[in-house]
N, C-alpha and C positions, 0 to 999 in steps of 0.2 A: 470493591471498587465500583464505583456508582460510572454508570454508562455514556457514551457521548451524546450530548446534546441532541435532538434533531436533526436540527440543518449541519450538525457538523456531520453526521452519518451520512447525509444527502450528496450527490457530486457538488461541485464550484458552481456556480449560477453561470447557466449558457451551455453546459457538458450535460454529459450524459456518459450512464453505466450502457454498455453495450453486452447483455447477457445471452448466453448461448441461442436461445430463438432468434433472438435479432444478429447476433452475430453470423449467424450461420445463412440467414438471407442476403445479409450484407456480400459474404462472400462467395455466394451464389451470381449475383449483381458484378461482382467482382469478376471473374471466371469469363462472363458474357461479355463485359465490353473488354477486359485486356484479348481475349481472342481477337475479337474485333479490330482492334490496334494492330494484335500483334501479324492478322492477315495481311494489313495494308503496308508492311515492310516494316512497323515501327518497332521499337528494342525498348526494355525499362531501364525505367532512372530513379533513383532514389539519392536526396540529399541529406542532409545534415536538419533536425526541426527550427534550429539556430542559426541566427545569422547574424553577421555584422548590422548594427544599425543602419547604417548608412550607407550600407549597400542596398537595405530593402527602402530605405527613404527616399533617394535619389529620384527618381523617377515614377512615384508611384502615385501622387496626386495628394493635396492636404486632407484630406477625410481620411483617406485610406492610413498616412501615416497618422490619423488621430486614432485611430484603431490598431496599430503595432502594437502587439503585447511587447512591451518595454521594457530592460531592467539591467544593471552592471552587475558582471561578475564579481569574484574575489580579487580580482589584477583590477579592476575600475573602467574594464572595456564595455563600452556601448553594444549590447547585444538585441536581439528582438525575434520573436518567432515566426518567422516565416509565413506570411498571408494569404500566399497561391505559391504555385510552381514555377511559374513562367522567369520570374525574377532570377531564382535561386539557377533554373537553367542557364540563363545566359549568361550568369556570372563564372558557373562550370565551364563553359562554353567561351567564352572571357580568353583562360586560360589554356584551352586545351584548341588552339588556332588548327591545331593541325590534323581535326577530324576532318572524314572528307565526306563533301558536301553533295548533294544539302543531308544533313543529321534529321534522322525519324525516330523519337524520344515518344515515350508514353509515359504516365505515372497513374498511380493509384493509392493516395497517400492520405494524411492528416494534414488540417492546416490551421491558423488558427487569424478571427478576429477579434476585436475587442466591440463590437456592435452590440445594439439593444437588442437581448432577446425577445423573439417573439416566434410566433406560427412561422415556420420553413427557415427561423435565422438562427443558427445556433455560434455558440462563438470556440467551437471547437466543431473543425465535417473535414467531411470527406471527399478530395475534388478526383474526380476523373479525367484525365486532359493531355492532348498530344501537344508536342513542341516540332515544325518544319521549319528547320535553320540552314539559310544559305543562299536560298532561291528567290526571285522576284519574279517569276513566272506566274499569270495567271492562273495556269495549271495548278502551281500549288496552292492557292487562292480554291478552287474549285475541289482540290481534293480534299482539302480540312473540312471544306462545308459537307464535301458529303460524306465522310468520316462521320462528322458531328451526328448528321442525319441514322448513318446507318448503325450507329452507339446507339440512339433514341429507342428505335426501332429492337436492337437486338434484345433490350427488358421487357418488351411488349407494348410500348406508347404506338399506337398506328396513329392517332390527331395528333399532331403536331404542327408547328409554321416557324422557319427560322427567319426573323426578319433581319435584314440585314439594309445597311448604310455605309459610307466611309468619310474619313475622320476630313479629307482633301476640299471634297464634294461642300461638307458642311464651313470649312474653311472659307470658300470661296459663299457661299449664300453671306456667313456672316460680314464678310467683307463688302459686298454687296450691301449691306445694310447701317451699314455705318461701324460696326462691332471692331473696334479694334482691341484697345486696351482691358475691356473685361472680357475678351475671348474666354478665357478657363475659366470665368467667372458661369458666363452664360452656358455653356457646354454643362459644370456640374448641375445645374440650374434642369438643363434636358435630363437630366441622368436621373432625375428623379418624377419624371413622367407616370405615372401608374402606383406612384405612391403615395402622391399629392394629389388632391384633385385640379385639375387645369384651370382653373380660375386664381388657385390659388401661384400657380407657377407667371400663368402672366401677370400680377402681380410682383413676382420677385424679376423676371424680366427687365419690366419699368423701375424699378427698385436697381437694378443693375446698369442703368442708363440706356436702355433703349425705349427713346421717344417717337414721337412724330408716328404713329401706326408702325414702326419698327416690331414693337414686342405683338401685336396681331398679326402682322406680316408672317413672321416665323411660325406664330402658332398654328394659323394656317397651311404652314407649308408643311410641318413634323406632324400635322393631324392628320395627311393624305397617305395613303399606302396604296402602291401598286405590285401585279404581278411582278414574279422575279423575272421576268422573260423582259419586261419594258429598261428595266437596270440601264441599259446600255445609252437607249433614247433620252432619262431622264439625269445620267451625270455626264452626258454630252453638255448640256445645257448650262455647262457651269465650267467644264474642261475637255476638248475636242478627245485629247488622248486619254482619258480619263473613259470614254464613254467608248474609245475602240477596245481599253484594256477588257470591258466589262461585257465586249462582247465575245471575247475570248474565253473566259471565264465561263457567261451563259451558254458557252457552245460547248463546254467540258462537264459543265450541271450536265446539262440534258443528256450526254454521252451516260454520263452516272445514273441516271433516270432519276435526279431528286430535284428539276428544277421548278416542278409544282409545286415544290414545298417553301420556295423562296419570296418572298412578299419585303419589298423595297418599304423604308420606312425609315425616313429621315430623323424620326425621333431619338434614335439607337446612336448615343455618343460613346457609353460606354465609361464609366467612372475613374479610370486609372487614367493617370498621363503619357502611358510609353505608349501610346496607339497612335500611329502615325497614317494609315492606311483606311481598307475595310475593315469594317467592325458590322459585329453580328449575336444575335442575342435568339434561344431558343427558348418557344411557349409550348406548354402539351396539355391538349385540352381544355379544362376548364379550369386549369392550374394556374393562379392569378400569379403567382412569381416567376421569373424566369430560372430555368431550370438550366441553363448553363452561357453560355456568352466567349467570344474572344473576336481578336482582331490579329493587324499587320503591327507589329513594333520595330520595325526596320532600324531604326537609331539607340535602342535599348544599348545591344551586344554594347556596339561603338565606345558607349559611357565608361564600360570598364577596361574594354580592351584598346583602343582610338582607333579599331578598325572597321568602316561601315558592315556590317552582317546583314542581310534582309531575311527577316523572319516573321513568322506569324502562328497562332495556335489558340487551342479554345481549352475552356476548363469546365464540364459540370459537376455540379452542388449533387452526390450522388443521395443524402438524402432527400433530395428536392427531389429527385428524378423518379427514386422510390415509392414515393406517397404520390407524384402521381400518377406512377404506375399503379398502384393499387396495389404492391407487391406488400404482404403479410409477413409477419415472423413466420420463419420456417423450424418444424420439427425435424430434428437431426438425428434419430432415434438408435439405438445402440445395437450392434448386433444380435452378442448375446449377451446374455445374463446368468451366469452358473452359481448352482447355488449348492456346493458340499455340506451334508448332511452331519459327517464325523472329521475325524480327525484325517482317518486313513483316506478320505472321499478327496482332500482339499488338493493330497499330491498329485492326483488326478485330476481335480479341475484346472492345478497348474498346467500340468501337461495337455490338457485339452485348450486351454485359451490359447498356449503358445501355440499349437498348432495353425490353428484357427488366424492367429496375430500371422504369423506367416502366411497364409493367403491372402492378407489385407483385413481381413473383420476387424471391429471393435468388439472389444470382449472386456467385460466387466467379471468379479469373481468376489461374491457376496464375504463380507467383511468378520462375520460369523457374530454378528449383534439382533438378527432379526431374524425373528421366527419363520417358518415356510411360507405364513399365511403372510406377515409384513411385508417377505421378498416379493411375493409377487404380486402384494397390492404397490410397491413403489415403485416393479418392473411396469405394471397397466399405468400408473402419474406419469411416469418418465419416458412413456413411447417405446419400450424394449418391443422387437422382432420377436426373440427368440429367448426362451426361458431353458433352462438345463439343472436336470436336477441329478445330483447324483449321491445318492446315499446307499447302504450294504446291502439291499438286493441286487441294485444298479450293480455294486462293485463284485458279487457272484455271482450276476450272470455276464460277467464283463461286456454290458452296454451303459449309454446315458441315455435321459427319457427325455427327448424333446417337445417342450410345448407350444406351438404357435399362438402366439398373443393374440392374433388379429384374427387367423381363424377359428382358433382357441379346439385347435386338435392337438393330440400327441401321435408319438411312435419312437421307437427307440431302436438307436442307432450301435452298432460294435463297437468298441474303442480300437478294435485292430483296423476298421477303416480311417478313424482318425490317424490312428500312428503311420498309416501307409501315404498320407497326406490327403485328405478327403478338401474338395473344394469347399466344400460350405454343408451346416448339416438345417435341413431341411423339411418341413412337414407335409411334403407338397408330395 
């Protein structure tokens, strides 16, 4: 039977095989920021990869739903898979009114879009990302940003800047400017800042109706960034209480010690429509995409349940965050490796892996296809610790002979310390 194709052996365009090296860094990655989460009071959530169409459509902005992976069941129901977390929360959250508030959700999941791949855009990743449901407190405003901050930080990024804007602030510039009726026009228009070159954006500006020095106006304005410590000074200027909330806010950063990292930047709209609030978007180093983003969606919940919620949360692209961490596939490497010689050796290396499996080891137990010399050329390919040989001298002078792979000693161990429960065996 003649083999598959190429491309049909290859994943789906956009995916990707996630093989034990990569996996095992992934979940490395993993381990670092859920601690992180899990320090700051939050608890996991995991939902469903499927959702109602039209619960992920409602609110999510027309780009976003052109990118719903799309399709009806067997019954003819509208379904779609899930494009971030934040959605699929607050429709949990929908229905379950009578958590008590505010709710501290973390996930670490798959999600999926239907975008052009290219460098750091895959259309199947992995988002990392807390949900703070309930609260309209500056304070929680300041602890998601430095949450974000101290996730950055816990994979190794020290450059980082989270620039941060809110959705009210920009409201009111545009209003100022004449911008009414292509609001979400212009806004998606900013959302693509750093992906277009800015000549070309003021163009679609003017193209979107803003004249008269209107579309230079603005681009001047989304081209300035200030310290995150001025935040308060500079959306005063547009909303008196607006500019006290944000000095609340700046006065719980700096509690946190992360408000050197905040740099004000009008240009930060933020591509979904449920963002009602702050919005904020994080760069690490020379890493030209943003490696994670979120805002306030205060009116989200409300859509599913008719009850105002005030909530807000970020999501990072954790392989965005990876690569620019400069984090490598990690070797995961096996404990041991036993390799029985006879027949009578194999019931022995049974009972010695189980041993072993009960103090935690990974214990492998050669398959009896490869010669001595094979096993331990594919135990040296494979990263094996620890090699075990045990064939009939091994089994009449009842030891096994340990060989250390890395420092490539032996010595040989009783089997009655094994059977007594021995922690680990060793060439050390």
């Amino acid at each position: 039977m003649p083999g598959l194709e190429d491309q049909l052996r290859r994943p789906v365009r956009g995916m990707r095989d996630i093989t034990p090296e990569q996996f095992y860094a992934l979940r490395r990655v993993e381990d670092s920021l859920s601690r992180i989460a899990e320090a700051f009071g939050y608890r996991r959530v995991e939902t469903p990869a499927v959702e109602h169409f039209e619960v992920l459509a409602r609110k999510a902005g027309r780009e976003i739903v052109d990118e719903i992976y799309y399709f009806r069941d067997k019954a003819g129901r509208e379904l779609g898979l899930r494009f971030d977390m934040t959605v699929p929360v607050a429709r949990v959250l929908s229905y379950r009114l009578e958590e008590p508030k505010p709710v501290r959700w973390y996930y670490f999941t798959k999600v999926w879009r239907y975008d052009e791949p290219q460098h750091g855009r895959y259309r199947e990743f992995y988002q990392f990302g807390v949900e703070l449901v309930g609260s309209d407190s500056p304070r929680a405003d300041a602890e998601v940003l430095a949450l974000m901050a101290k996730s950055i930080e816990a994979v190794g990024v020290k450059d980082y800047v989270i620039r941060l804007s809110d959705r009210a602030a920009m409201d009111k510039v545009l209003a100022s400017l004449g911008v009414e009726g292509s609001r979400e026009e212009v806004l998606r228009i900013l959302d693509k800042r750093g992906k277009v070159p800015d000549d070309e954006i003021l163009d679609m500006l003017r193209r979107a109706g803003l004249g008269g020095g209107a579309a230079e106006a603005l681009m001047a304005l989304v081209s300035e960034q200030r310290p995150g410590s001025e935040a308060p000074d500079l959306f005063s200027k547009y909303d008196k209480s607006l500019g006290e909330r944000y000095s609340r806010v700046v006065k719980a950063l700096d509690a946190y010690g992360v408000l050197d990292r905040l740099v004000v930047d009008l240009s930060i709209v933020r591509g979904l429509d449920y963002y009602t609030g702050m919005v904020f978007e994080a760069y690490a180093g020379e890493y030209k995409l943003a490696v994670g983003g979120g805002g306030r969606y205060d009116n989200l919940i409300e859509l599913y349940s008719g009850i105002r919620t005030p909530a807000l949360g970020f999501a990072i692209g954790v392989e965005r965050l990876m690569e620019a961490a400069g984090i490598a596939p990690a070797e995961y490497p096996l404990d041991y490796y036993i390799y029985p010689m006879t027949e009578d050796a194999f019931k022995v290396a049974a009972e010695v892996a189980e041993a072993l499996r009960n103090k935690g080891a990974s214990v492998a137990i050669d398959l009896g296809e490869l010669t001595l010399r094979e096993a331990l050329e594919h135990a040296a390919k494979t990263g094996v610790r620890h090699f075990v040989i045990i064939g009939k001298k091994e089994l009449e002078k009842g030891v096994v002979k340990i060989r250390d792979m890395r420092r490539r000693v032996e010595l040989e161990v009783e089997l009655g310390r094994i059977r007594e429960g021995l922690q680990s065996l060793s060439a050390t």
